[in-house]
LUMGUKE-333042 format. One record per residue (C-alpha): residue number from 1; x, y negated, z negated. Coordinates in nm, 2 decimals, always signed. Example, Ala and Ser with C-alpha at 12.3 -4.5 7.8 and 13.67 -1.06 7.14 Angstrom:
LUMGUKE-333042
n 1 xx +1.23 yy +0.45 zz -0.78
n 2 xx +1.37 yy +0.11 zz -0.71
END
This chain:
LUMGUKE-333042
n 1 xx +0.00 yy +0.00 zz +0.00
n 2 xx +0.30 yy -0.30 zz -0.09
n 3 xx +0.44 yy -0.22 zz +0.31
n 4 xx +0.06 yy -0.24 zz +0.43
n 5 xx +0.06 yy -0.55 zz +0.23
n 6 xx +0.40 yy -0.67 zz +0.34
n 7 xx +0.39 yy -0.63 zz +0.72
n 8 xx +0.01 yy -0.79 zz +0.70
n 9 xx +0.22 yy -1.10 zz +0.56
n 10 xx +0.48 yy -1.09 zz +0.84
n 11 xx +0.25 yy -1.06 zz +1.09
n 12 xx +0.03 yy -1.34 zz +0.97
n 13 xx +0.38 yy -1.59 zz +0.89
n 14 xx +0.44 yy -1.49 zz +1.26
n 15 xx +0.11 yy -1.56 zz +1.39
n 16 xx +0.10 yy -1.88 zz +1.20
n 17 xx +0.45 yy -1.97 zz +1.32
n 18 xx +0.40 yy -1.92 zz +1.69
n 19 xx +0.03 yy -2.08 zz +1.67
n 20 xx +0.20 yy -2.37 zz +1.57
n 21 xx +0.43 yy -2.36 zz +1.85
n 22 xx +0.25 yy -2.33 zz +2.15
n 23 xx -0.01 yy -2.61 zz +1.97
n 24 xx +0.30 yy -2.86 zz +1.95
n 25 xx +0.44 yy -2.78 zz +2.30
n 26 xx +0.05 yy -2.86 zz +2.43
n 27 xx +0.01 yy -3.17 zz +2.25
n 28 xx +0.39 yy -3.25 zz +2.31
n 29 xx +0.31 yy -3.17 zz +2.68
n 30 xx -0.02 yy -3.41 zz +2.72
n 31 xx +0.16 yy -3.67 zz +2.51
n 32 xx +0.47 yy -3.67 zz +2.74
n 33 xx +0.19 yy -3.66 zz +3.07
n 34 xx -0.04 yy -3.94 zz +2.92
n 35 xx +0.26 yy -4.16 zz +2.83
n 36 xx +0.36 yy -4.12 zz +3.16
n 37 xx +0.06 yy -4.21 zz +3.34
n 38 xx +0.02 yy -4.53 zz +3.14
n 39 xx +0.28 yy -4.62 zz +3.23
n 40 xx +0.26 yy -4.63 zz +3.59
n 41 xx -0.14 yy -4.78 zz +3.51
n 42 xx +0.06 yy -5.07 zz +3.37
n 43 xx +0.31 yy -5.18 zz +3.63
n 44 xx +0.29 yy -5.37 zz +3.90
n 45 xx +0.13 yy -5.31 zz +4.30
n 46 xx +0.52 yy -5.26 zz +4.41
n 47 xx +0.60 yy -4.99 zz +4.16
n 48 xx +0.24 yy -4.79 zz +4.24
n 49 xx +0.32 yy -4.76 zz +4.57
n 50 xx +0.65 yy -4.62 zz +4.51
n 51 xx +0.50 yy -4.37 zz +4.24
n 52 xx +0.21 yy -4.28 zz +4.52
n 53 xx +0.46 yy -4.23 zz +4.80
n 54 xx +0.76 yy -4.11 zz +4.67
n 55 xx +0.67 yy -3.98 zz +4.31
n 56 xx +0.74 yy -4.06 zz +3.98
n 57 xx +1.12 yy -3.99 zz +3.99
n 58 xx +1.15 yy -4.24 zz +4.27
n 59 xx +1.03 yy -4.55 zz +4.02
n 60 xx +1.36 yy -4.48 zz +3.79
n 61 xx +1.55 yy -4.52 zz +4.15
n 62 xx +1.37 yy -4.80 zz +4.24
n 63 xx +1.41 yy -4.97 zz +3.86
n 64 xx +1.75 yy -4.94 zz +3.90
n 65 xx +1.85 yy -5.08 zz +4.31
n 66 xx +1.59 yy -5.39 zz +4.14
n 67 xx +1.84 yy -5.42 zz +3.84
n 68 xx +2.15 yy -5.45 zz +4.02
n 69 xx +2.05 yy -5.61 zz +4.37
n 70 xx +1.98 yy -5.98 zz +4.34
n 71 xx +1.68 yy -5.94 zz +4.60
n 72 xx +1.63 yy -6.35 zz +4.68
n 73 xx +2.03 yy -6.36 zz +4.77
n 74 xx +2.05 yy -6.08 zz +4.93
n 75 xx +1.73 yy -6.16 zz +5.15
n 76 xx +1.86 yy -6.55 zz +5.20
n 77 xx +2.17 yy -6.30 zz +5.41
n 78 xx +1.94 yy -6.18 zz +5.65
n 79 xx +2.05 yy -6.38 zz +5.94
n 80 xx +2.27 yy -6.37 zz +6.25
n 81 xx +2.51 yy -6.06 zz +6.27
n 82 xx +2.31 yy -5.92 zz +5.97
n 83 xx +2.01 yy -5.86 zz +6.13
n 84 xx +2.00 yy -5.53 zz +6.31
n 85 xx +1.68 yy -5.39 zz +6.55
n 86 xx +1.63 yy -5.07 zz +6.62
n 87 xx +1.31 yy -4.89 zz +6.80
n 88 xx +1.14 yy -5.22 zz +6.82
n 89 xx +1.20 yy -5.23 zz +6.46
n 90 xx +1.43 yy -5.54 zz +6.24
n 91 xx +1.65 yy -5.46 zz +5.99
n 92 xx +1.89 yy -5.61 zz +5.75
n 93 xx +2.27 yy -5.49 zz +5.69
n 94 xx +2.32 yy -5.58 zz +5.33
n 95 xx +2.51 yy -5.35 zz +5.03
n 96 xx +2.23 yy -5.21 zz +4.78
n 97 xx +2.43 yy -5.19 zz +4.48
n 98 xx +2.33 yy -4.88 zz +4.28
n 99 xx +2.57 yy -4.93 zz +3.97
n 100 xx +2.54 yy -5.28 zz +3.74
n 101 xx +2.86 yy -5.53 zz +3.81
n 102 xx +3.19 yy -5.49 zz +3.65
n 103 xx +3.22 yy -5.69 zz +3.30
n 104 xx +3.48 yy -5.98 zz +3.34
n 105 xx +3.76 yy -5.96 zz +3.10
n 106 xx +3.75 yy -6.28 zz +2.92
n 107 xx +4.03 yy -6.54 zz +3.04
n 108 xx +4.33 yy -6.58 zz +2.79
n 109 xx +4.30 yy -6.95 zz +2.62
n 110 xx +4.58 yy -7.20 zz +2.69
END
């Protein structure tokens, strides 16, 4: 009867236990998902489209060329030998930095 007794008590610690799990990887799971999508409800037009037609990993791509391209200068460069057609189509030649710029040392004071 005390091993009856004993593997009822195992078996319900490892019933409890694995209940527990798979109840916090569900709610961990539609946490993660929901966070997500609010998320992408809350930006703006530019960042929908990219999460409609290129996914959600594309928006940390495209959060990152927006950090480190200055978009107005680089645009104001889109003139003369920089502009490039192709099939009917105009283009720009420009660099799309995908790294943030170099810190500057600071200069030694005279």
């Amino acid at each position: 009867m005390t091993r009856t007794s004993w593997l009822r008590a195992v078996s319900a610690a490892v019933a409890v236990g694995l209940v527990t799990f798979v109840t916090g990887g569900v709610l961990g799971f539609a946490w993660g998902s929901g966070s997500a999508a609010r998320t992408i409800a809350s930006a703006d037009a530019a960042v929908h489209f990219v999460a409609r037609e290129e996914g959600p990993a594309a928006v940390n791509d495209w959060d990152v060329l927006m950090r480190n391209n200055p978009i107005e200068a680089l645009m104001a460069g889109c003139t003369g030998i920089n502009i490039a057609v192709e099939n009917g189509r105009k283009g720009c030649r420009m660099w799309l930095w995908i790294e943030p710029p170099a810190l500057s040392s600071p200069k030694p004071s005279s």
